[in-house]
C-alpha positions as CSV (number, residue, x, y, z in Angstrom):
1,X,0.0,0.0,0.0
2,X,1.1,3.3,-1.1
3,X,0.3,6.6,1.1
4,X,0.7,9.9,-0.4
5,X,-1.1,13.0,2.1
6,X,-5.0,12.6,1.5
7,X,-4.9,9.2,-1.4
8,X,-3.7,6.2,-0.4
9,X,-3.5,3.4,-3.4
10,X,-3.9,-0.2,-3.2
11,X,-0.5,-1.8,-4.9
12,X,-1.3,-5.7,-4.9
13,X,-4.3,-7.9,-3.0
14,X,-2.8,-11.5,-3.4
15,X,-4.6,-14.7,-2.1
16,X,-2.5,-18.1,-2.4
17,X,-5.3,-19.9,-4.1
18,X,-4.8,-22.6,-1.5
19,X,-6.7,-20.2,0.3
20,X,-9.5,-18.5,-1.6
21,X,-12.8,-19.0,-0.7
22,X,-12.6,-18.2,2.6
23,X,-13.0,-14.6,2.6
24,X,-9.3,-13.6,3.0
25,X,-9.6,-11.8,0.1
26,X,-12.6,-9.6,1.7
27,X,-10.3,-9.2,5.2
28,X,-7.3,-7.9,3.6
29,X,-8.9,-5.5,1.8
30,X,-10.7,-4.4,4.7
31,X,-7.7,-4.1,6.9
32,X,-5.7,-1.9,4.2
33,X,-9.1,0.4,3.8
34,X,-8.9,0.6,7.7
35,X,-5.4,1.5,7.6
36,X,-5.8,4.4,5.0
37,X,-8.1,5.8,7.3
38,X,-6.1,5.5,10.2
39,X,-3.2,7.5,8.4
40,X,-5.8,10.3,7.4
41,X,-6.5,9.2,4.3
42,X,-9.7,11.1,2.4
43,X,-9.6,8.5,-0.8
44,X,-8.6,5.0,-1.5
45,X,-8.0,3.0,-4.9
46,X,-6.0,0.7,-7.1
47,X,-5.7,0.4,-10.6
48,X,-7.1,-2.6,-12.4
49,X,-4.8,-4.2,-15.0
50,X,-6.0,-6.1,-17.8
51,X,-5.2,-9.7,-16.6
52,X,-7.7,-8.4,-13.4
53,X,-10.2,-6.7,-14.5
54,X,-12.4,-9.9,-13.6
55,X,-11.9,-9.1,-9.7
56,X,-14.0,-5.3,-10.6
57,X,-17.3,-6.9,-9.1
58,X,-15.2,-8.1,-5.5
59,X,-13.8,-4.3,-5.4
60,X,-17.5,-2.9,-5.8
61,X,-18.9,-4.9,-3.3
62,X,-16.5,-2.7,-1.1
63,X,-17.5,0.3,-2.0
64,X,-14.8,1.1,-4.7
65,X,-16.1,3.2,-8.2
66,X,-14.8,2.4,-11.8
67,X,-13.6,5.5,-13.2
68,X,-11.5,3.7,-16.5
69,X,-9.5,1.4,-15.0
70,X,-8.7,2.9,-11.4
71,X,-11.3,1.9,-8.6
72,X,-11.6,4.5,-5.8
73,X,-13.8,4.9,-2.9
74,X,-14.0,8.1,-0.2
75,X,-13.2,8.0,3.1
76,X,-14.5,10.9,4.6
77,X,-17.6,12.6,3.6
78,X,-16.9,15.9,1.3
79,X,-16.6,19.1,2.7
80,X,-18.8,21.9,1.5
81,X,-17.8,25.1,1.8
């Protein structure tokens, strides 16, 4: 995981496929949202390669938006001024 002021990016989310299916996939994600928040992070996303663009509908279920190929999400509501 990346960190850069208020955006923190997603690098790589790797299960051993040993594993899969047991919702690891879900819990790490979770934890690195988590830890982008706790650093003060106001965004979170990744970028979506070709070869993984079949894993879009997992990211959505967390809350991540398409926009191209990059997935983010907010982490902190919007402030109006």
């Amino acid at each position: 995981m990346r960190y850069g002021g208020i955006y923190c990016q997603l690098e790589e989310l790797i299960v051993d496929p040993a594993a899969r299916g047991r919702s690891l996939g879900g819990l790490l994600l979770e934890a690195a949202i988590d830890a982008a928040k706790a650093k003060g992070a106001a965004e979170f996303g990744l970028y979506l390669i070709p070869s993984t663009t079949h894993n879009r509908p997992f990211y959505e279920k967390y809350g991540l938006v398409t926009l191209g190929d990059e997935m983010r999400m907010p982490l902190v509501p919007a402030k109006v001024t």
